[in-house]
One Martini backbone bead per residue (centre of mass of N, CA, C, O) as a GRO file, in nm:
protein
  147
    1UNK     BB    1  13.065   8.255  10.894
    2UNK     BB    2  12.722   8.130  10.930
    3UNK     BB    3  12.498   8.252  10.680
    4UNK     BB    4  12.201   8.234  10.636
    5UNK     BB    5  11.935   8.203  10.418
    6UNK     BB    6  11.674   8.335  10.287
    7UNK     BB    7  11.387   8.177  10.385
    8UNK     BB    8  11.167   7.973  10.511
    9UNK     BB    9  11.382   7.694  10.538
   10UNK     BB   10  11.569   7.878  10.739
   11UNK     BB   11  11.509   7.909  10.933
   12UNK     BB   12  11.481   7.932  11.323
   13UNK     BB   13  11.417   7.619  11.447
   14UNK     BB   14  11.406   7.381  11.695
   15UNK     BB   15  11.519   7.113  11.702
   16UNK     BB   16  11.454   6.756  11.669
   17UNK     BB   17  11.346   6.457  11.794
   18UNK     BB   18  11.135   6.175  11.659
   19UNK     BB   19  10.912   5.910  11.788
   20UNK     BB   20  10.689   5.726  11.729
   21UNK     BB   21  10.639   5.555  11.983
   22UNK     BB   22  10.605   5.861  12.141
   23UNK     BB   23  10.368   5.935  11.987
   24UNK     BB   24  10.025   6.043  11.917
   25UNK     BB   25   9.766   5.860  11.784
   26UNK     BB   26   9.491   5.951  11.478
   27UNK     BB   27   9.235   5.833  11.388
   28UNK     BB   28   9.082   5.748  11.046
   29UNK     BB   29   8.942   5.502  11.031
   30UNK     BB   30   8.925   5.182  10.959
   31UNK     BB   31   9.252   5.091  11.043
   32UNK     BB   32   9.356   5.392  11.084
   33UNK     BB   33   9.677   5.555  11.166
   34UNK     BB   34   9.819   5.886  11.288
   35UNK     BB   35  10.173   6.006  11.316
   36UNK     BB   36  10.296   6.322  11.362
   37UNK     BB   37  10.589   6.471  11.304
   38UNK     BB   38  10.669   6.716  11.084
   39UNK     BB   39  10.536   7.071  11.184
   40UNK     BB   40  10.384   7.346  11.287
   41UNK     BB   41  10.402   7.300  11.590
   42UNK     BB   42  10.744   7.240  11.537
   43UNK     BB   43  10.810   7.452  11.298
   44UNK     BB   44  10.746   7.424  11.041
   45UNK     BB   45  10.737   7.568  10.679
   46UNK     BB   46  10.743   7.341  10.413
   47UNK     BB   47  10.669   7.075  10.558
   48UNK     BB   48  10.518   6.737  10.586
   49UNK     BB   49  10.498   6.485  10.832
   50UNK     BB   50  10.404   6.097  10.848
   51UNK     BB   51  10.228   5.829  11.004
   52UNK     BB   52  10.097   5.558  10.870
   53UNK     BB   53   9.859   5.302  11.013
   54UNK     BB   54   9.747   4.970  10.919
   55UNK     BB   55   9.522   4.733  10.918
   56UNK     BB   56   9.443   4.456  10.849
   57UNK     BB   57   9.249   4.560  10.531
   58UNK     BB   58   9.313   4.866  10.533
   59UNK     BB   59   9.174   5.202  10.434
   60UNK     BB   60   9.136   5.478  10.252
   61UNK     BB   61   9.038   5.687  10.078
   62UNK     BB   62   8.969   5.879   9.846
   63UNK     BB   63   9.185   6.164   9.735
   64UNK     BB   64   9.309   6.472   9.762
   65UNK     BB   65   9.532   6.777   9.687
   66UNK     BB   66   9.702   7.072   9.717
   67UNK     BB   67   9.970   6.884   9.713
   68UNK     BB   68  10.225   6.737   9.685
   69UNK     BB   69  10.294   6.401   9.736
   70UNK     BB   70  10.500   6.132   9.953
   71UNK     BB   71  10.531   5.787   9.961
   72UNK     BB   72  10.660   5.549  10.194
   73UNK     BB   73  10.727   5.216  10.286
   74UNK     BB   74  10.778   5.047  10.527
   75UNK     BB   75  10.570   4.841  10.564
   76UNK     BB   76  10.473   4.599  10.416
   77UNK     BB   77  10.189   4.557  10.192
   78UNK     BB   78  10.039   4.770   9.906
   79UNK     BB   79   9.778   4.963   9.779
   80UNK     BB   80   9.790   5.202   9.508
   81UNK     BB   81   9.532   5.445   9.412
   82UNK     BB   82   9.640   5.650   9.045
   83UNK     BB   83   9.423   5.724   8.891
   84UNK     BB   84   9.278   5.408   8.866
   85UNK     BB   85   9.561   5.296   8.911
   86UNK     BB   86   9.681   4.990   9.036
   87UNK     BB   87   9.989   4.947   9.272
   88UNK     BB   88  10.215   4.736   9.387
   89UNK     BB   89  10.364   4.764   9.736
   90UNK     BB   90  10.680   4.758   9.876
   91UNK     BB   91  10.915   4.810  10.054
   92UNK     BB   92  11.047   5.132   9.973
   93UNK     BB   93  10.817   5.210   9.801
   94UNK     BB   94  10.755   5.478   9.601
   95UNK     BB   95  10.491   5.794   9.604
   96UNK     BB   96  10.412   6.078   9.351
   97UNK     BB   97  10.153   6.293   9.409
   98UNK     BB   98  10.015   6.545   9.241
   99UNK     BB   99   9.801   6.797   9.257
  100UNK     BB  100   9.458   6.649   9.201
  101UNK     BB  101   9.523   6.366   9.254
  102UNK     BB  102   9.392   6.069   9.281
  103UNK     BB  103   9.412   5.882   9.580
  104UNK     BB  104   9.490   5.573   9.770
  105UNK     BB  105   9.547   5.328  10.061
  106UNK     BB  106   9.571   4.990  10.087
  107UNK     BB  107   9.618   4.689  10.254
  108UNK     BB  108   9.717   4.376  10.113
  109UNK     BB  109   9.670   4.269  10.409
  110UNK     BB  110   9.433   4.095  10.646
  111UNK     BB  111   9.645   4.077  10.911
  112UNK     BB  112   9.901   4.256  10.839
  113UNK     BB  113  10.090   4.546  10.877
  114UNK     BB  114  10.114   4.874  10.777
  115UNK     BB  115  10.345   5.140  10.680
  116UNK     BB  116  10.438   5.497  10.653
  117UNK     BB  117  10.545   5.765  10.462
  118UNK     BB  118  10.466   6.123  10.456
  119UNK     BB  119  10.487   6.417  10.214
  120UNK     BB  120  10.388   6.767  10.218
  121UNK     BB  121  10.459   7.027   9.999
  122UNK     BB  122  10.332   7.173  10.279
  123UNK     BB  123  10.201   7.311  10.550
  124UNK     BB  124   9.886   7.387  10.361
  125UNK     BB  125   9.789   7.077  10.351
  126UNK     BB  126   9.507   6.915  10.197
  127UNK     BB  127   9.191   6.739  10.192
  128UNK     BB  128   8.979   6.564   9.920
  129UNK     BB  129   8.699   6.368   9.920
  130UNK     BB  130   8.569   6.228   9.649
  131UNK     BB  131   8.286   6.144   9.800
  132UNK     BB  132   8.245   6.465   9.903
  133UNK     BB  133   8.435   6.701   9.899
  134UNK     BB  134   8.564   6.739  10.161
  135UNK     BB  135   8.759   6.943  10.311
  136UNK     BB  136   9.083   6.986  10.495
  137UNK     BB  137   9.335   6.980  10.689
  138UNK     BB  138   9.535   6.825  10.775
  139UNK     BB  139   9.666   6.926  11.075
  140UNK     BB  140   9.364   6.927  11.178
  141UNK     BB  141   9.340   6.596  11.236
  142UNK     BB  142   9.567   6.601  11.447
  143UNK     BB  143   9.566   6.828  11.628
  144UNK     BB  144   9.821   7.053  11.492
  145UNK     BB  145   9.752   7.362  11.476
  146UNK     BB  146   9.965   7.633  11.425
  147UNK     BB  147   9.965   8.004  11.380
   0.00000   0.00000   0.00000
């Protein structure tokens, strides 16, 4: 007998294989782009994640989180500050920031594209731009909020 354990994570959702190549990328502007992965439209109950690609030169703004997130570089070279403090990184250098923790991520290359894969520990995370203020729904960015 196989008894799944009760709570979130265990529910039962329709597996699905997700291809990047093949879903629609949300423009963040500036030069970067974001592909949604798994989602709470997609079935997700404990966490998000997918790719944003940035083209050279390209950077999304300083902002904040509402839940822990965690970024792999899959390509290119980034530099990413965390709180105040930049740090140079290249391909599968993992970066984990707790919640409320300002952090922002730019293109290290002028012409060469970077991708990224982000994880953020909750369905309901949120950003919060430093420079205004402005909270939104991650999944909200993506027009991906379901439910």
């Amino acid at each position: 007998m196989n008894a799944q354990p009760d709570g979130p994570c265990c529910a039962d959702f329709p597996p699905v294989v997700l291809r990047p190549a093949e879903l629609d990328a949300f423009s963040r502007g500036g030069g970067a782009s974001t592909i949604p992965l798994v989602t709470r439209a997609r079935g997700a109950q404990v966490f998000l994640n997918g790719q944003t690609l940035f083209d050279g030169g390209a950077g999304i703004p300083l902002h904040t989180h509402n839940c822990p997130e965690s970024v792999v570089i899959l390509d290119g070279d980034a530099i990413v500050e965390i709180d105040g403090t930049e740090h140079r990184l290249t391909r599968f250098d993992t970066t984990y920031v707790a919640a409320g923790v300002p952090h922002r991520f730019r293109n290290a290359s002028d012409t060469a594209p970077m991708r990224i894969l982000w994880t953020y520990a909750s369905i309901d995370a949120t950003r919060t731009l430093v420079g205004t203020g402005v909270t939104t729904r991650v999944d909200a960015e993506h027009g991906t909020t379901a439910g």
